[in-house]
N, CA, C and O atoms as CSV, one atom per row, in Angstrom:
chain,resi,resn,atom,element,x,y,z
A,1,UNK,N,N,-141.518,-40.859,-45.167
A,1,UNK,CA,C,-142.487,-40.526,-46.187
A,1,UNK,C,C,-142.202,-39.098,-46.662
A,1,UNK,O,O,-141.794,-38.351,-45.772
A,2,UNK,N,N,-142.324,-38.597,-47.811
A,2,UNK,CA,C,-141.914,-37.658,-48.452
A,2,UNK,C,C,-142.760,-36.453,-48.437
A,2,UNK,O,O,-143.754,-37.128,-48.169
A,3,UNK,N,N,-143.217,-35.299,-48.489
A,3,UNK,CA,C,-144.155,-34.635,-48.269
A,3,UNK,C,C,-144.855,-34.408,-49.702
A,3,UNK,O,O,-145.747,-33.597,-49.953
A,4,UNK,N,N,-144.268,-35.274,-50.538
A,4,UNK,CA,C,-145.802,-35.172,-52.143
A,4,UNK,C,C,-146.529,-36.684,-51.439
A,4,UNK,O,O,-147.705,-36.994,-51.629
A,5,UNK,N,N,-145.512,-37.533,-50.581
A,5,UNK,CA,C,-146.857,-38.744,-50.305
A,5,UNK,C,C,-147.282,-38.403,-49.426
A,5,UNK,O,O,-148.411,-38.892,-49.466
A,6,UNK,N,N,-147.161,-37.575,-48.099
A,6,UNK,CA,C,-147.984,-36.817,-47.407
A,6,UNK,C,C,-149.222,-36.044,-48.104
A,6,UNK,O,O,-150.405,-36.271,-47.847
A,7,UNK,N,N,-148.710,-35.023,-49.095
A,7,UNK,CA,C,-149.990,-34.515,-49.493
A,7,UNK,C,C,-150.696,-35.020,-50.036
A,7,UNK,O,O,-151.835,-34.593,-49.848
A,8,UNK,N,N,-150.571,-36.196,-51.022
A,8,UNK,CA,C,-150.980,-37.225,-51.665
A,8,UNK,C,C,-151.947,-37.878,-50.686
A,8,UNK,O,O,-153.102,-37.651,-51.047
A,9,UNK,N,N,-151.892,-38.538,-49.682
A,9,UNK,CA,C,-152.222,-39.281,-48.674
A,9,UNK,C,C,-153.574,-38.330,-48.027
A,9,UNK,O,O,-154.535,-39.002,-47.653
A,10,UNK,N,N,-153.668,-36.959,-47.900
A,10,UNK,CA,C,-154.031,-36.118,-47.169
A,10,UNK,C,C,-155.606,-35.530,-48.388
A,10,UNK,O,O,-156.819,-35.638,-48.210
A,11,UNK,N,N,-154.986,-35.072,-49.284
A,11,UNK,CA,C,-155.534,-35.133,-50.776
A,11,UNK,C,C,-156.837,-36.328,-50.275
A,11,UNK,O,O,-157.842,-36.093,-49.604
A,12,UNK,N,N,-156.470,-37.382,-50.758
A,12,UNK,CA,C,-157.215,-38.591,-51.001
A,12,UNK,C,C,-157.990,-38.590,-49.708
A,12,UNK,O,O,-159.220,-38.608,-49.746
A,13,UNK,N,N,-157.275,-38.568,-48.465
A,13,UNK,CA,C,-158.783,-38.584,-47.529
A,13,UNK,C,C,-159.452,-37.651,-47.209
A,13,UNK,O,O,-160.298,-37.832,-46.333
A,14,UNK,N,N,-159.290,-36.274,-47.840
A,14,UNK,CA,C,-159.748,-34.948,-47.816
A,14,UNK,C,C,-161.342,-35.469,-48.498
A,14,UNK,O,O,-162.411,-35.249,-47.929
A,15,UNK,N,N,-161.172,-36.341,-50.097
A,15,UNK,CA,C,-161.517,-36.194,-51.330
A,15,UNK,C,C,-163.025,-37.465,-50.737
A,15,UNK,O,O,-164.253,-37.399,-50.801
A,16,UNK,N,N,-161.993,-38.537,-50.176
A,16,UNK,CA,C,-162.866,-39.436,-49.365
A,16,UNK,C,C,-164.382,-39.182,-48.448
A,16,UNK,O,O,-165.451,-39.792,-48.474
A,17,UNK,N,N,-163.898,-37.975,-47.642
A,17,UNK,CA,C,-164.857,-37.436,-46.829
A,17,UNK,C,C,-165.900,-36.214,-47.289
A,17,UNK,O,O,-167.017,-35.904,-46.874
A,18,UNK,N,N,-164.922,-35.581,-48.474
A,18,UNK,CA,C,-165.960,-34.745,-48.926
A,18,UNK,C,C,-167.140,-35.438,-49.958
A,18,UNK,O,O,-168.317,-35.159,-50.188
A,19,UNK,N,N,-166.230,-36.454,-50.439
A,19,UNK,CA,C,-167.808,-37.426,-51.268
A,19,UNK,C,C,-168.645,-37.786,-50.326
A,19,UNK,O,O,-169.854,-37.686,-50.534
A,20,UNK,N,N,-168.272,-38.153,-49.412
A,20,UNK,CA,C,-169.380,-38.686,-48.585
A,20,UNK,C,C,-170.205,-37.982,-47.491
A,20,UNK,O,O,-170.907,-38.470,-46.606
A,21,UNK,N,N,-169.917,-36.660,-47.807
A,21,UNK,CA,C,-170.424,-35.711,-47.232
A,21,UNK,C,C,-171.824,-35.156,-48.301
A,21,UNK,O,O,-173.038,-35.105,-48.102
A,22,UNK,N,N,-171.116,-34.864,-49.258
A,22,UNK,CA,C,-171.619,-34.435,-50.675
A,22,UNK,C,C,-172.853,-35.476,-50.997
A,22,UNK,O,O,-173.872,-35.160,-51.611
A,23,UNK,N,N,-172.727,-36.044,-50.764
A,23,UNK,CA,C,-173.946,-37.575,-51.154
A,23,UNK,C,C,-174.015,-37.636,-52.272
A,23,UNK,O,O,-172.986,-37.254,-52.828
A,24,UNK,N,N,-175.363,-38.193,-53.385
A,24,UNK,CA,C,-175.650,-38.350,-54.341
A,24,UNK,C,C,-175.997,-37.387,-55.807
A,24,UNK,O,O,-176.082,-37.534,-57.026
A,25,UNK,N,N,-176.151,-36.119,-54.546
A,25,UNK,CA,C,-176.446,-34.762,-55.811
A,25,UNK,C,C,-175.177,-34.150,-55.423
A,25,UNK,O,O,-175.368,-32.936,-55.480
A,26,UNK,N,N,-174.155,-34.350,-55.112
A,26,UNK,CA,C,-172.722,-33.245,-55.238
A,26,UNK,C,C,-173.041,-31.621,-54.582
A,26,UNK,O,O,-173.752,-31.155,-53.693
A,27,UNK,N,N,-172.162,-31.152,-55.492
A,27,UNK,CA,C,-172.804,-29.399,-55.037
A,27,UNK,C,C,-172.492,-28.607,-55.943
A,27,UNK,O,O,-171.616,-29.267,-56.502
A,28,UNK,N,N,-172.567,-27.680,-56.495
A,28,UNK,CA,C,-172.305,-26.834,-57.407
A,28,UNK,C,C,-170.575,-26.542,-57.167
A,28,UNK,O,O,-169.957,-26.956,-56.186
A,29,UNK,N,N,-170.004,-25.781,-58.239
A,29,UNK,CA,C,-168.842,-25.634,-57.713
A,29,UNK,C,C,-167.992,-24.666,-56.770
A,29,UNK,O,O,-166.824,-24.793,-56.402
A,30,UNK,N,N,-169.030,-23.537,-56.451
A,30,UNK,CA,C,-168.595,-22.719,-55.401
A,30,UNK,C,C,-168.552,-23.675,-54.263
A,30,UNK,O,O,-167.567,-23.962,-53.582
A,31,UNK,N,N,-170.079,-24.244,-54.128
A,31,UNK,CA,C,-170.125,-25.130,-52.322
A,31,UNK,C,C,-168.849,-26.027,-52.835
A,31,UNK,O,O,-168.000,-26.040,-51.945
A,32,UNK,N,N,-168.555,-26.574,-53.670
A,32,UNK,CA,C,-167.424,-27.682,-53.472
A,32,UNK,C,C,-166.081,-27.242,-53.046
A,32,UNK,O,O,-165.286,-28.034,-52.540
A,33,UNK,N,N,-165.771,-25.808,-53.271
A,33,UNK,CA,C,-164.338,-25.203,-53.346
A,33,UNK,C,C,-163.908,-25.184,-51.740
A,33,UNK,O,O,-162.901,-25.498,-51.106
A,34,UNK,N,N,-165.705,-24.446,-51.315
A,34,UNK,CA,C,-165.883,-23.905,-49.592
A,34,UNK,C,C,-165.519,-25.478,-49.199
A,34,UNK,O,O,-164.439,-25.978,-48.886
A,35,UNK,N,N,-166.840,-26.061,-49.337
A,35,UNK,CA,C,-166.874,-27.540,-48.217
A,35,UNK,C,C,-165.143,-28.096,-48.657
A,35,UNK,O,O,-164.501,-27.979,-47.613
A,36,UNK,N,N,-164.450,-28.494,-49.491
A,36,UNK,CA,C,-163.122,-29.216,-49.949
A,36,UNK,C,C,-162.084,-28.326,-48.993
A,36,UNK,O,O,-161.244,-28.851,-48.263
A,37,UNK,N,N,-162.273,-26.987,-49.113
A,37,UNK,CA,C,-161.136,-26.223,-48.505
A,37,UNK,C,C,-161.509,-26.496,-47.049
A,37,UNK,O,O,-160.625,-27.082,-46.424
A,38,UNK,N,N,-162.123,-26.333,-46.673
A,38,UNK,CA,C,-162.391,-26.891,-45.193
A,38,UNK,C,C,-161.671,-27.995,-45.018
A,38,UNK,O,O,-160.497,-27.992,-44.648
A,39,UNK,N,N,-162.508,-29.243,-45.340
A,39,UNK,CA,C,-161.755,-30.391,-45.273
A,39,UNK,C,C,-160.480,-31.151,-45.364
A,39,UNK,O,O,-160.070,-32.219,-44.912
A,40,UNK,N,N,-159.973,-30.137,-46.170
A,40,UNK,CA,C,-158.459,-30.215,-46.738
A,40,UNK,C,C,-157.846,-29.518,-45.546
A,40,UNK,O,O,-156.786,-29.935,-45.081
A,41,UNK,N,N,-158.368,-28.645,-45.117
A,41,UNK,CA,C,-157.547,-27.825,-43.996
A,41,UNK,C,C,-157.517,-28.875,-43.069
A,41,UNK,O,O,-156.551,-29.615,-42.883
A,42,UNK,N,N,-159.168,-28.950,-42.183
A,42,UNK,CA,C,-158.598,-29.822,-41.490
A,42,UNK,C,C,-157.758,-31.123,-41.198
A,42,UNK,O,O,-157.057,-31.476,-40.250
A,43,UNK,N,N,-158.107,-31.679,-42.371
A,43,UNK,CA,C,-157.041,-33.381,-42.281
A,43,UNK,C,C,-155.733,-33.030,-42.553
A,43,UNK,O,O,-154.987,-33.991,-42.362
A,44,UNK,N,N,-155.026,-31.806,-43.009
A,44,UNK,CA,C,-154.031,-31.438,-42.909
A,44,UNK,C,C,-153.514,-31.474,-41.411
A,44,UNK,O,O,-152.573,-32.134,-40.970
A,45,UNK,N,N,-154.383,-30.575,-40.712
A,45,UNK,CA,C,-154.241,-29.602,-39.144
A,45,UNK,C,C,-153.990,-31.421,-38.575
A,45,UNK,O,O,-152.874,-31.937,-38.622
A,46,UNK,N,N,-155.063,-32.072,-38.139
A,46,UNK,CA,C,-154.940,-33.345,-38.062
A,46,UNK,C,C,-153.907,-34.376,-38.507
A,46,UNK,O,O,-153.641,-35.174,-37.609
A,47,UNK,N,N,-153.231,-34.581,-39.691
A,47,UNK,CA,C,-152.273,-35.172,-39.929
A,47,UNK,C,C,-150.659,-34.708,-39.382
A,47,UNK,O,O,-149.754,-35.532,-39.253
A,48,UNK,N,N,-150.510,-33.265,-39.104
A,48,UNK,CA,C,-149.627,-32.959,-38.997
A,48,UNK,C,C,-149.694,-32.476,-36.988
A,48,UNK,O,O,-148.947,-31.971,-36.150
A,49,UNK,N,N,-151.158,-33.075,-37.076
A,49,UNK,CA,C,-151.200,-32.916,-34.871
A,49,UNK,C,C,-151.617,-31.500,-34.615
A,49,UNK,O,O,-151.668,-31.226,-33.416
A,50,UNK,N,N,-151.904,-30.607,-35.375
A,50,UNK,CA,C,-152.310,-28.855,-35.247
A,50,UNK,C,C,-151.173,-28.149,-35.001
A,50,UNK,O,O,-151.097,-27.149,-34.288
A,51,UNK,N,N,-149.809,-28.967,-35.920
A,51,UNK,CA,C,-148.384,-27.679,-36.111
A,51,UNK,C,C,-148.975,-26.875,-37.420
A,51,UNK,O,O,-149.190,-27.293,-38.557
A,52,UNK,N,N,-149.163,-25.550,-36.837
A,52,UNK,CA,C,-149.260,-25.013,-37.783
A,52,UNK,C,C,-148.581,-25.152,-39.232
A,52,UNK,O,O,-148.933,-25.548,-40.343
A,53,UNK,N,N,-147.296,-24.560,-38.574
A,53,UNK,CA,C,-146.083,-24.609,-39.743
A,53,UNK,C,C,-145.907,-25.500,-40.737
A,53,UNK,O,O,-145.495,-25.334,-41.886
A,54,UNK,N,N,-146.361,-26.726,-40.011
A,54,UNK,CA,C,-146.249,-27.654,-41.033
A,54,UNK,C,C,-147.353,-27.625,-41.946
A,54,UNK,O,O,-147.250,-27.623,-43.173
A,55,UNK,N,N,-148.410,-27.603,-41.288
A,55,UNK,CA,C,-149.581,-27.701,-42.407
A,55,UNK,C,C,-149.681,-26.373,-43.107
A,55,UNK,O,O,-150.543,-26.297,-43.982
A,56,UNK,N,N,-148.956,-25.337,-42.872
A,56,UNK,CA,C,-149.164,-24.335,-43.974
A,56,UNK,C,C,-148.159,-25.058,-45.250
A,56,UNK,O,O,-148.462,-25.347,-46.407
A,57,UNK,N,N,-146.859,-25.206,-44.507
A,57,UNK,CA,C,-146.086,-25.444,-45.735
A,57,UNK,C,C,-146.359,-26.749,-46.442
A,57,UNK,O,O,-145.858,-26.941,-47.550
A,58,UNK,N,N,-147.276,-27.838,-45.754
A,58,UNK,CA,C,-147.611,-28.604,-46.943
A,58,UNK,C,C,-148.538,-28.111,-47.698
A,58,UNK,O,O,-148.522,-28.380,-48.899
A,59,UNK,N,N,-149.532,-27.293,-47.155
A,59,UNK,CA,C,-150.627,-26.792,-48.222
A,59,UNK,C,C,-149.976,-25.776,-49.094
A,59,UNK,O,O,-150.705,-25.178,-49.886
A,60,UNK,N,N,-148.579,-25.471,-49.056
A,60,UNK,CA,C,-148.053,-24.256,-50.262
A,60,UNK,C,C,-148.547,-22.901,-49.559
A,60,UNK,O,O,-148.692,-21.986,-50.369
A,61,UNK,N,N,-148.778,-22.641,-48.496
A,61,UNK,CA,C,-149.913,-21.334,-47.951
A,61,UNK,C,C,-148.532,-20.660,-46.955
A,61,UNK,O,O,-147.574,-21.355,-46.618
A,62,UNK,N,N,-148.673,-19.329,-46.630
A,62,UNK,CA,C,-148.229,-18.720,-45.251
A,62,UNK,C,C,-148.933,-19.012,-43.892
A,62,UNK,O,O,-150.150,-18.833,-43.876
A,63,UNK,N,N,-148.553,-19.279,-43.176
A,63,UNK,CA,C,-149.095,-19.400,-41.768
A,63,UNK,C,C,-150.410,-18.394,-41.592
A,63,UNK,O,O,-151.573,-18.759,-41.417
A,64,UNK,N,N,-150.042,-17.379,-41.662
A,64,UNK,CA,C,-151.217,-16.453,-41.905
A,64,UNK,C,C,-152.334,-16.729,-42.841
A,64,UNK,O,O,-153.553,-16.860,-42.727
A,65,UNK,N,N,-151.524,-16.765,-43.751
A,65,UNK,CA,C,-153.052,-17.194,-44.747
A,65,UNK,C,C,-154.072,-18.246,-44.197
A,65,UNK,O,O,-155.302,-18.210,-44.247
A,66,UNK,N,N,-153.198,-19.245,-43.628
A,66,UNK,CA,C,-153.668,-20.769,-42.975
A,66,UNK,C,C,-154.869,-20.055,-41.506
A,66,UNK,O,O,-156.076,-20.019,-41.267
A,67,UNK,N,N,-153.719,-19.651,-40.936
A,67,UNK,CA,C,-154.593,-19.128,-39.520
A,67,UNK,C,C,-156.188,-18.002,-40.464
A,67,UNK,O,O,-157.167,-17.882,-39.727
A,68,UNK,N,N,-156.268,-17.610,-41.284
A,68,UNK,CA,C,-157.278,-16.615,-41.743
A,68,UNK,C,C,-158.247,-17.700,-42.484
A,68,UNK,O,O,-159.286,-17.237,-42.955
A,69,UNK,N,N,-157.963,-19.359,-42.660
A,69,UNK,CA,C,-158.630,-19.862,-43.269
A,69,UNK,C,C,-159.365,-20.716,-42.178
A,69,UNK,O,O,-160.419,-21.343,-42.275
A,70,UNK,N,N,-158.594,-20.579,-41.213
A,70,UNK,CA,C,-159.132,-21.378,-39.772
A,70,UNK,C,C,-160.204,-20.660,-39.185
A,70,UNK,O,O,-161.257,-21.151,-38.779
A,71,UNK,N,N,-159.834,-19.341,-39.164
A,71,UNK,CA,C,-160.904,-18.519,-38.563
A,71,UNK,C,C,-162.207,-18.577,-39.370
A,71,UNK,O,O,-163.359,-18.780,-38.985
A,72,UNK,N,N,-161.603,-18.291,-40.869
A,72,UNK,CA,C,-162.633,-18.243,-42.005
A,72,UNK,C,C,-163.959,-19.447,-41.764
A,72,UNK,O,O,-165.182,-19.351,-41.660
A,73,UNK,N,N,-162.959,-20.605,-41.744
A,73,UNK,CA,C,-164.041,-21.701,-41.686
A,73,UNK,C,C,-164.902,-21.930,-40.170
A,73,UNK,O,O,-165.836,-22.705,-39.965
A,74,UNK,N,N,-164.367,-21.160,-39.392
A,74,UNK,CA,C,-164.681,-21.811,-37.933
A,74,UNK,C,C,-164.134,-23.017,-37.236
A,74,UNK,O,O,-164.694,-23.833,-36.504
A,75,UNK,N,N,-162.708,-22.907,-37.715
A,75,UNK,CA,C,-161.875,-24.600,-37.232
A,75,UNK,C,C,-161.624,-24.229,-35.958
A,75,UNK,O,O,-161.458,-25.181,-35.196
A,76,UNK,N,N,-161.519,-22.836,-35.342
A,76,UNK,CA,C,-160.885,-22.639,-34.003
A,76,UNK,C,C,-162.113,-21.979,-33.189
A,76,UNK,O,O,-163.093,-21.437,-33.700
A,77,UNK,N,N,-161.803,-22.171,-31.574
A,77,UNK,CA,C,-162.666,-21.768,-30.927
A,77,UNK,C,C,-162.230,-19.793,-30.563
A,77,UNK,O,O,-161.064,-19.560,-30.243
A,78,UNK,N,N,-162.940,-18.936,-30.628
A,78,UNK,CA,C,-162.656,-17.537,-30.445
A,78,UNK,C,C,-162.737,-17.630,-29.483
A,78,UNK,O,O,-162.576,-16.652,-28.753
């Protein structure tokens, strides 16, 4: 599998869970950017098993940036 049908694949169940998180009234578009970037992180971290490396470079990001979005969101335990 290629890594645009990886992100493709990853995308779509990111998009899956945040609707159904979101319910019937959505959210404005700041909460959507926060709650989506979360979600996107994690089913990344998850699809790729928590290699970093990989899930930075499918998200287009530096490792760093990735690890500052983990902390950001609270994906890791301090």
């Amino acid at each position: 599998m290629s890594s645009h049908q990886n992100l493709q694949q990853i995308i779509t169940q990111s998009a899956t869970q945040y609707l159904q998180q979101a319910g019937t009234s959505g959210r404005l578009l700041y909460d959507f950017n926060k709650a989506f970037e979360k979600i996107i992180i994690e089913t990344t971290l998850n699809f790729y098993q928590n290699n970093i490396s990989s899930a930075a470079k499918a998200l287009g990001i530096s490792r760093t940036s990735l690890y500052k979005k983990i902390k950001h969101h609270n994906l890791i335990e301090s």
